[in-house]
C-alpha positions as CSV (number, residue, x, y, z in Angstrom):
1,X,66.9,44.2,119.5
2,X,70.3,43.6,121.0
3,X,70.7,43.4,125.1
4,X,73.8,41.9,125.6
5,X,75.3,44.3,123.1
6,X,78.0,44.9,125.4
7,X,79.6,41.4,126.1
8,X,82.6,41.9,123.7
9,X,84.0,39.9,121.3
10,X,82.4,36.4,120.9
11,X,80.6,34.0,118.2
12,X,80.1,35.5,115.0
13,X,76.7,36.9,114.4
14,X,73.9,34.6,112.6
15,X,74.4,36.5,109.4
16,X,77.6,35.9,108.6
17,X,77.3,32.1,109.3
18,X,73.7,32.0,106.7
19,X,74.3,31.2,103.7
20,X,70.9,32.4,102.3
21,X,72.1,36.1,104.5
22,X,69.0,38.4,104.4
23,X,69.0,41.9,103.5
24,X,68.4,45.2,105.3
25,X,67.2,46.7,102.2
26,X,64.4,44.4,101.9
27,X,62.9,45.5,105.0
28,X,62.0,48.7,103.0
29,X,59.1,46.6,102.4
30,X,57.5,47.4,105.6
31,X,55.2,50.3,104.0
32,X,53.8,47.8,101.8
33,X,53.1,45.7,105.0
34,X,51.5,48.6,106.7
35,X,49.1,49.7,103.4
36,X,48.1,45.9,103.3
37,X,47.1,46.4,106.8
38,X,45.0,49.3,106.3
39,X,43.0,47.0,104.0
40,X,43.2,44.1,105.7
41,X,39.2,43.5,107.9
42,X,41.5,42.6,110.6
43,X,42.3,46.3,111.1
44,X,38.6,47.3,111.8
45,X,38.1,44.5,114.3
46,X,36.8,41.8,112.0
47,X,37.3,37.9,112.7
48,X,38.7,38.7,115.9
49,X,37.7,38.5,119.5
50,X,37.0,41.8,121.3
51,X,38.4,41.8,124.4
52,X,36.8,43.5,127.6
53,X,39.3,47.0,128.9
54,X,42.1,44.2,129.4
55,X,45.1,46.8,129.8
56,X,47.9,46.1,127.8
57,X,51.4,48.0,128.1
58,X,53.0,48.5,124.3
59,X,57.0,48.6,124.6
60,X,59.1,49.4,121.5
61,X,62.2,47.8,119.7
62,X,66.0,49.2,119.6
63,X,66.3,52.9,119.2
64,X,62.0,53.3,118.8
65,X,59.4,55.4,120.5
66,X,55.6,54.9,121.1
67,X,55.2,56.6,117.8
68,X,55.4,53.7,115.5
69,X,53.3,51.4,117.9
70,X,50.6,54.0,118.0
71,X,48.9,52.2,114.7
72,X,48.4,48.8,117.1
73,X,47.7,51.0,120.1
74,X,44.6,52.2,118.3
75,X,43.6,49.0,116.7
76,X,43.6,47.6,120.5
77,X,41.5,50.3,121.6
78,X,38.8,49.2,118.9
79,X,39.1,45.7,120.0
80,X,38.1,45.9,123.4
81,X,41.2,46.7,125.3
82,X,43.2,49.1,127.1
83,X,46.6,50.0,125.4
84,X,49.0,52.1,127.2
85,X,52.1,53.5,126.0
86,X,55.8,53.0,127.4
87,X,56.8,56.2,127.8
88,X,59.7,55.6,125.9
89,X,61.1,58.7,124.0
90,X,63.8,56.1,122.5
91,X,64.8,52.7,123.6
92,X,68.9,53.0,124.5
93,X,70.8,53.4,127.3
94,X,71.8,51.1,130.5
95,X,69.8,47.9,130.2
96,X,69.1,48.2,134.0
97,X,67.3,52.0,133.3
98,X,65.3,50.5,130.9
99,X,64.1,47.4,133.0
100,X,63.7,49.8,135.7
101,X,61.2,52.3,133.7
102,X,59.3,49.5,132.7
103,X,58.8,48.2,135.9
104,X,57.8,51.4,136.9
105,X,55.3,51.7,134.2
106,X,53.7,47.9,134.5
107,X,53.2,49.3,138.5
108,X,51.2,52.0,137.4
109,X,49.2,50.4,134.9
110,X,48.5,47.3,137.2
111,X,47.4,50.4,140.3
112,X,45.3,51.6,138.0
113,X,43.6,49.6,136.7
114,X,44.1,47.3,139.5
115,X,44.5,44.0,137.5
116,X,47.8,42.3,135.9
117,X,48.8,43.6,132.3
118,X,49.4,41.9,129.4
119,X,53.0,43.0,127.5
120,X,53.1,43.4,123.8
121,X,57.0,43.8,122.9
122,X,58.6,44.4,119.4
123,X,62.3,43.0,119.1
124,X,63.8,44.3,122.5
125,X,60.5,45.3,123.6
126,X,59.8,42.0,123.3
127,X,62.9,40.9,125.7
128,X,62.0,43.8,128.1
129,X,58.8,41.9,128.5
130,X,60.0,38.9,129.5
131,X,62.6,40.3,132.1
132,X,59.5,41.9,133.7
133,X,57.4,38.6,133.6
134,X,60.2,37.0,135.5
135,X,61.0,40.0,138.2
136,X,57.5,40.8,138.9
137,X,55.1,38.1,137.7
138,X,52.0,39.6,139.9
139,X,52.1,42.5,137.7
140,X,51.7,40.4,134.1
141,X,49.4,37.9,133.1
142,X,51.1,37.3,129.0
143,X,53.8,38.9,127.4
144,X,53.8,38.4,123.3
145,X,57.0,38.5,121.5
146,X,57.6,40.2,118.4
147,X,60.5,39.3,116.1
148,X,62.4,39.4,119.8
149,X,65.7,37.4,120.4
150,X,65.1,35.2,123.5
151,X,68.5,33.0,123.5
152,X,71.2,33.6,125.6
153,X,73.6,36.0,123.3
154,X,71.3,37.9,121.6
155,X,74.2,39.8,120.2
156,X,75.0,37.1,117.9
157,X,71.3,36.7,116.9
158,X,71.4,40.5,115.3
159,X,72.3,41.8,112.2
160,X,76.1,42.8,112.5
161,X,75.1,47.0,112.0
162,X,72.5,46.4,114.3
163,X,75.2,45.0,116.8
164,X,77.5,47.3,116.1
165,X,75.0,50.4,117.1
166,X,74.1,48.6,120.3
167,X,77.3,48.4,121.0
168,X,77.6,52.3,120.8
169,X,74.3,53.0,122.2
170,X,73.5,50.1,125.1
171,X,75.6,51.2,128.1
172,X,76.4,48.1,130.8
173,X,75.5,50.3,133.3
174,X,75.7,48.8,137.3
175,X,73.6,45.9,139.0
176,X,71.6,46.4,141.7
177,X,73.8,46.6,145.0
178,X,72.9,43.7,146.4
179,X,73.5,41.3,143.2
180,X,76.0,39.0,143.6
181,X,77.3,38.4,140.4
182,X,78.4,41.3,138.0
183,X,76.4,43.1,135.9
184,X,76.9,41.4,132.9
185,X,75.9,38.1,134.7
186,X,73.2,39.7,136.6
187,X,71.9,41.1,133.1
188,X,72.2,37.9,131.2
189,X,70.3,36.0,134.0
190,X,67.4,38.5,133.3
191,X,67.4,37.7,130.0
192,X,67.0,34.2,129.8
193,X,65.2,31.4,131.9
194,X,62.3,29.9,132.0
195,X,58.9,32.4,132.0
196,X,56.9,31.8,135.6
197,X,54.6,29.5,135.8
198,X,51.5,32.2,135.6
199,X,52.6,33.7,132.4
200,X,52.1,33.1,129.1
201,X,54.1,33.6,126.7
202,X,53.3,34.2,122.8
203,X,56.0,34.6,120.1
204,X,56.0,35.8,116.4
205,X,58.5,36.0,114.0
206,X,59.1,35.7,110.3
207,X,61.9,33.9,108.4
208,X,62.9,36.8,106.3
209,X,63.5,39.0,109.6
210,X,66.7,41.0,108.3
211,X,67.4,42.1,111.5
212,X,67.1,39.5,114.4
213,X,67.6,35.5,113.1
214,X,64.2,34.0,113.1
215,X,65.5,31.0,115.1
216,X,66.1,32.9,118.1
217,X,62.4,34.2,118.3
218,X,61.2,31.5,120.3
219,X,62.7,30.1,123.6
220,X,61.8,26.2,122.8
221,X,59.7,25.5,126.2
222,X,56.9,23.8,125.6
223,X,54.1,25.8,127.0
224,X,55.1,28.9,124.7
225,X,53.0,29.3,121.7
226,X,55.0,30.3,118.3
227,X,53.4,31.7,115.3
228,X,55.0,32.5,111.8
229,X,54.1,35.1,109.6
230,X,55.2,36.5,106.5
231,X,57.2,39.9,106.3
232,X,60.0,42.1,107.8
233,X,61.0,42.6,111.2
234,X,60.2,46.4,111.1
235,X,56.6,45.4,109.7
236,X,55.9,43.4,112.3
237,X,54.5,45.8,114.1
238,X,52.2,46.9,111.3
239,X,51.6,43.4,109.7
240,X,48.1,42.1,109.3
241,X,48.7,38.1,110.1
242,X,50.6,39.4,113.3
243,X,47.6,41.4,114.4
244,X,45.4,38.0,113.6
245,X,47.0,36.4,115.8
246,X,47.1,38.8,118.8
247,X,43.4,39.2,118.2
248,X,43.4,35.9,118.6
249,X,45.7,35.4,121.8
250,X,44.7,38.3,123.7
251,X,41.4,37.1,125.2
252,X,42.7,33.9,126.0
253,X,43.3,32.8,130.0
């Protein structure tokens, strides 16, 4: 959810500056989300595209694991495609470790199955997606974006608990030796900027997103494609109009 957690002091975070401040509380509500998806037709593969063993990599938000994507990860698989996981036991740490296992994990799901991947990402999954995209764009075709902060100081973008538990658990850790800027630079250059030319790029958010301001979801270029839904930013990953609309973006080229 957070990547810049640990820029120090700066702008105050969206919440406090919201007059209409969502609350955490109210993303309790993602178990509701998650029953309506069980009896949603959308869940069995109804008035959706199936795809054709597309391989998709699956990476998780702040402080998650493949556990809570397993639910999409088997809906893919009925649909058509190829869902691996990330590998992730949590999401935390140095934001240059957790670039460098994904990258690690895109090149062995693009060996194997020898074509580009597609990147699903929840909140800082999301933002781990693009940072791939941009270092390695042979190895990913679309990245789609769920409830993820794409702006420049994600930080301020996040609810001010969730910043404050980045800011505890998201180590700067060191840039690659031969950057020539320092690591925060080199980190925030990841993070933003323009997607390559060859990838897509799909985002989804939902105005009453407790965690991550909605307004950040998007990056504003022109060739993205935004869709709003209805629910939290935990249930996103769980949320039936969400998984209409990957149904629907997946097959596309």
């Amino acid at each position: 959810m957070v990547a810049n957690a640990v820029a120090g002091p700066g702008p105050s975070p969206w919440w406090f500056q919201s007059p209409r401040r969502p609350s955490l509380f109210l993303e309790q509500r993602a178990g509701v989300e998650l029953a309506e998806l069980f009896m949603n037709p959308v869940y069995y593969g109804i008035g959706v595209p199936h795809g054709a063993g597309t391989p998709v990599l699956l990476l998780p938000g702040f402080l998650g694991s493949d556990g809570y994507l397993s639910i999409m990860s088997s809906w893919l698989r009925r649909t058509g495609y190829r869902p691996y996981s990330s590998g992730f036991t949590i999401v935390a740490g140095s934001p240059f470790d957790m670039i460098a296992r994904v990258l690690r994990r895109a090149e062995q799901i693009a060996a194997e199955s020898r074509r580009p991947v597609t990147v699903i990402g929840h909140s800082l999954g999301g933002m781990l997606g693009c940072v791939l995209a941009r270092l390695r764009p042979d190895l990913v075709t679309h990245v789609i974006t769920m409830g993820s902060p794409l702006c420049e100081d994600p930080r301020t973008a996040s609810h001010p608990l969730v910043a404050a538990l980045a800011d505890l658990l998201v180590r700067e850790g060191r840039a690659p030796r031969n950057a020539v800027v320092t690591a925060r630079e080199f980190e925030r250059q990841l993070f933003t900027g323009p997607m390559p030319e060859n990838v897509r790029l799909t985002c989804i958010y939902t105005r009453e997103d407790a965690v991550v301001d909605w307004r950040a979801c998007t990056d504003g270029d022109p060739r993205t494609t935004a869709h709003e839904v209805r629910g939290t930013h935990v249930g996103l990953a769980w949320n039936a109009q969400v998984y209409g609309h990957v149904g629907r973006a997946l097959p596309l080229r």
